[in-house]
C-alpha positions as CSV (number, residue, x, y, z in Angstrom):
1,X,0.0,0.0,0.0
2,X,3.1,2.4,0.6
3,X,4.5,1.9,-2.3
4,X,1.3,2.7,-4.5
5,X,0.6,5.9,-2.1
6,X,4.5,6.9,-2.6
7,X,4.2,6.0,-6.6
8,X,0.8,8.0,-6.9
9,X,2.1,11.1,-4.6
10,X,4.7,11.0,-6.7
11,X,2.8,11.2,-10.1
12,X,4.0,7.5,-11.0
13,X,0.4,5.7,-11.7
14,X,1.3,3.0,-14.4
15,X,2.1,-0.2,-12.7
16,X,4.8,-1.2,-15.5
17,X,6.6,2.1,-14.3
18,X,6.3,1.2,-11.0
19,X,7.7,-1.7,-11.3
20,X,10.7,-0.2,-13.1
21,X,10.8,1.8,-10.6
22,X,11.7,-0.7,-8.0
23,X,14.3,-1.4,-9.7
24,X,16.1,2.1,-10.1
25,X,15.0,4.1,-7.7
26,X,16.1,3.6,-4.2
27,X,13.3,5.5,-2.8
28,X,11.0,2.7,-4.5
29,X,13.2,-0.1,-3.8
30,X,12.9,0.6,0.4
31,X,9.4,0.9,0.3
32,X,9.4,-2.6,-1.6
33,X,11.7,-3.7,0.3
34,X,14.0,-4.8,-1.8
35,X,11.5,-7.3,-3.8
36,X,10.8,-6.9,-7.2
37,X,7.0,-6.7,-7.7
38,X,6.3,-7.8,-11.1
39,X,4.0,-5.1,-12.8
40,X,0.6,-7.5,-13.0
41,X,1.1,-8.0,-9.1
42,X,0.9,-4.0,-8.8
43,X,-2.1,-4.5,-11.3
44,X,-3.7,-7.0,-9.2
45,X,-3.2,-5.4,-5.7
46,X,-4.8,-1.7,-7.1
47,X,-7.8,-3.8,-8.1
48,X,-8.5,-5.4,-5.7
49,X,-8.0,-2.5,-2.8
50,X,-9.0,0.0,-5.0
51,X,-11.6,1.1,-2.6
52,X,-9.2,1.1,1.0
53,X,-6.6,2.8,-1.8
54,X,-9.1,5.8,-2.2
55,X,-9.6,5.8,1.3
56,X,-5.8,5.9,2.3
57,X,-5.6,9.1,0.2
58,X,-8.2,11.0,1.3
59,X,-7.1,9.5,5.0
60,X,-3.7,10.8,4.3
61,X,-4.5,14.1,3.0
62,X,-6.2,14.8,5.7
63,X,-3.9,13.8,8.3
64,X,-1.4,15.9,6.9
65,X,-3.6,18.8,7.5
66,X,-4.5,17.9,10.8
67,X,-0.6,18.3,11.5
68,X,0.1,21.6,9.9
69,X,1.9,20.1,6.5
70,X,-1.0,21.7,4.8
71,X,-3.5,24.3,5.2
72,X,-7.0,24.5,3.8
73,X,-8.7,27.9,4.4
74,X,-9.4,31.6,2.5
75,X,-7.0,32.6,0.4
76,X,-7.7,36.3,-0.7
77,X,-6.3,37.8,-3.9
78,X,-5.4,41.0,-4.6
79,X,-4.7,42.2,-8.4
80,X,-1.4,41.7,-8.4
81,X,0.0,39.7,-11.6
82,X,2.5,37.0,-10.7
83,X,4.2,33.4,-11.6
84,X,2.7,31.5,-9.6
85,X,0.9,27.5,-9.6
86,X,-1.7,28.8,-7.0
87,X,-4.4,29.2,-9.7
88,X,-8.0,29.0,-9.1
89,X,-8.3,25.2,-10.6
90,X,-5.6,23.7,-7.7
91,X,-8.2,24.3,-5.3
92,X,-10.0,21.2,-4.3
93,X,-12.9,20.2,-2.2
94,X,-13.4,16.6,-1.0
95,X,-15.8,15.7,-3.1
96,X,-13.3,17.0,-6.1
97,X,-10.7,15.2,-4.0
98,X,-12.5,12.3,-4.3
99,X,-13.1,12.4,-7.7
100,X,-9.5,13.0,-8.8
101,X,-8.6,9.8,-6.7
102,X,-11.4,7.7,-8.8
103,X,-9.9,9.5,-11.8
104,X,-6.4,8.7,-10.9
105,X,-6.9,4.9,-10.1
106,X,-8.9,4.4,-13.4
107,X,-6.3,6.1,-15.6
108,X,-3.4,3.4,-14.0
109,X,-6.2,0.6,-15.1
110,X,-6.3,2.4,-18.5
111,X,-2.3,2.7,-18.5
112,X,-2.1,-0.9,-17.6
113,X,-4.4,-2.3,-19.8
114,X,-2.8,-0.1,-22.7
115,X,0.5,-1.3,-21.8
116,X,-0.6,-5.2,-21.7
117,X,-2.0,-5.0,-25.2
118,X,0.7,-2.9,-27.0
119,X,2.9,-5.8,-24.9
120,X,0.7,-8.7,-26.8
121,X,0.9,-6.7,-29.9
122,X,4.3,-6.4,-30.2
123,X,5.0,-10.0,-29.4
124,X,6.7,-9.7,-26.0
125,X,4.2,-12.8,-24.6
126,X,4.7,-16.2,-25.5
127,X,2.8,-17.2,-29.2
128,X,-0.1,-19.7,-28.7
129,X,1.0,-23.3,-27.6
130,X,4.3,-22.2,-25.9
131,X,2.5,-21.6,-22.7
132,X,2.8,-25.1,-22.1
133,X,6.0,-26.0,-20.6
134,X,5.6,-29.8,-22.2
135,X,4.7,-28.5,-25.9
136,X,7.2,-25.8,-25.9
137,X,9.9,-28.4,-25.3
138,X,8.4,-30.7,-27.8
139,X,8.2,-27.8,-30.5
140,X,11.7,-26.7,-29.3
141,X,12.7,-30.0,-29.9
142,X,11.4,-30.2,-33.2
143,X,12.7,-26.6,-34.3
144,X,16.6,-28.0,-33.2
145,X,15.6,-31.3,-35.1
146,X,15.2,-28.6,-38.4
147,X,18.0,-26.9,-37.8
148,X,20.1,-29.6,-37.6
149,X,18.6,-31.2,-41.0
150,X,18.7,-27.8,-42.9
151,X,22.7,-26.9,-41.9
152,X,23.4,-31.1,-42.4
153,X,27.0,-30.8,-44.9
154,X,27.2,-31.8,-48.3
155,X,29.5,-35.0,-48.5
156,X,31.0,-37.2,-51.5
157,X,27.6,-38.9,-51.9
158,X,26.1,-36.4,-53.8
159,X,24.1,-34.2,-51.2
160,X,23.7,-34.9,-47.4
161,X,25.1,-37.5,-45.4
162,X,24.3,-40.8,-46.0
163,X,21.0,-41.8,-43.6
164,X,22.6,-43.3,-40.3
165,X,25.2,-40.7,-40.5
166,X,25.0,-38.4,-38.0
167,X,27.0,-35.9,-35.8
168,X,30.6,-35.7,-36.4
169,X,31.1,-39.0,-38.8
170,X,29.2,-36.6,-41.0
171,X,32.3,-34.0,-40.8
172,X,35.0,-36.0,-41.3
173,X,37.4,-34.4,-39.0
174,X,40.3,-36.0,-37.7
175,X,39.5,-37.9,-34.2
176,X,35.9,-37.9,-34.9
177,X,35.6,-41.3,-36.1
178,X,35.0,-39.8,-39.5
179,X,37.9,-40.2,-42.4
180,X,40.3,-37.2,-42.0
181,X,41.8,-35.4,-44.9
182,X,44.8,-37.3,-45.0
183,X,43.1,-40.6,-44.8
184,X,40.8,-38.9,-47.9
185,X,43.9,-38.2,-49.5
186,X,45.7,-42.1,-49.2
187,X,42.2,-43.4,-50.2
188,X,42.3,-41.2,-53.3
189,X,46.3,-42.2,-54.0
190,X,45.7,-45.8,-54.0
191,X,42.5,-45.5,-56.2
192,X,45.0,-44.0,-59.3
């Protein structure tokens, strides 16, 4: 709950930058304590507190008025012309208060859910049937199986290795079982 109250105090609402966050920035990584909350957890967590999450802002605002970090009362303007960010629009009541909480909680669930789909689009999840940690080995499998076929050399039988050849007897490097270049080259003396 810190850490969302920090990240939203903060102006840090998407849980994916939250997350990175942990990582980076030691102020995040304290109030993780040191763990690594993957960015769905965040997702998960502001869902399902959303409510006591609303409630710990306005709580929070208000406690720090009740202690003098911040004043709510009159302000009276006179026609002076200034640089200043005190305009009329910063002044909230608690029912605007309330509503900028809603506001900001749905905008990380709109950030989130943006984030997860341009994630899917862009092909950062796992394609369909590689979910499965027993068919991804099996297509794996398959893929090095394909591979292997499609880089197999091309030896003196016209083509690939003979069938029942495989590994390095196909090569025919020296200590491999295979005939070495200057068994190749006997073979080839004795045949003249």
């Amino acid at each position: 709950m810190a850490l969302l109250l920090y990240a939203y105090c903060t102006g840090v609402r998407s849980s994916r930058s939250i997350e990175r966050r942990c990582v980076e920035d030691v102020a995040f990584r304290v109030l993780a304590a040191g763990l690594r909350p993957d960015h769905v957890t965040i997702a998960w967590f502001r869902a399902r507190h959303a409510t006591a999450l609303a409630g710990v802002l306005v709580d929070s605002l208000r406690l720090c008025a009740e202690a003098g970090l911040v004043r709510l009362g009159v302000v009276a303007l006179d026609g002076t012309k200034m640089a200043a960010n005190a305009s009329p629009e910063r002044n909230r009541t608690l029912a605007a208060l309330n509503r900028q909480i809603k506001d900001m909680i749905a905008d990380a669930e709109r950030l989130d859910a943006a984030e997860a789909q341009a994630a899917d689009g862009q092909g950062t999840g796992l394609p369909d049937g590689m979910s499965d940690p027993v068919t991804r080995r099996r297509r794996l499998r398959e893929a090095q199986q394909r591979l292997e076929a499609a880089k197999a050399p091309v030896g003196r039988h016209g083509g690939r290795a003979p069938a029942g050849v495989s590994g390095p007897l196909r090569s025919g490097q020296p200590g491999s079982g295979g005939q070495g270049p200057a068994a190749a080259a006997a073979e080839a003396a004795a045949a003249r």
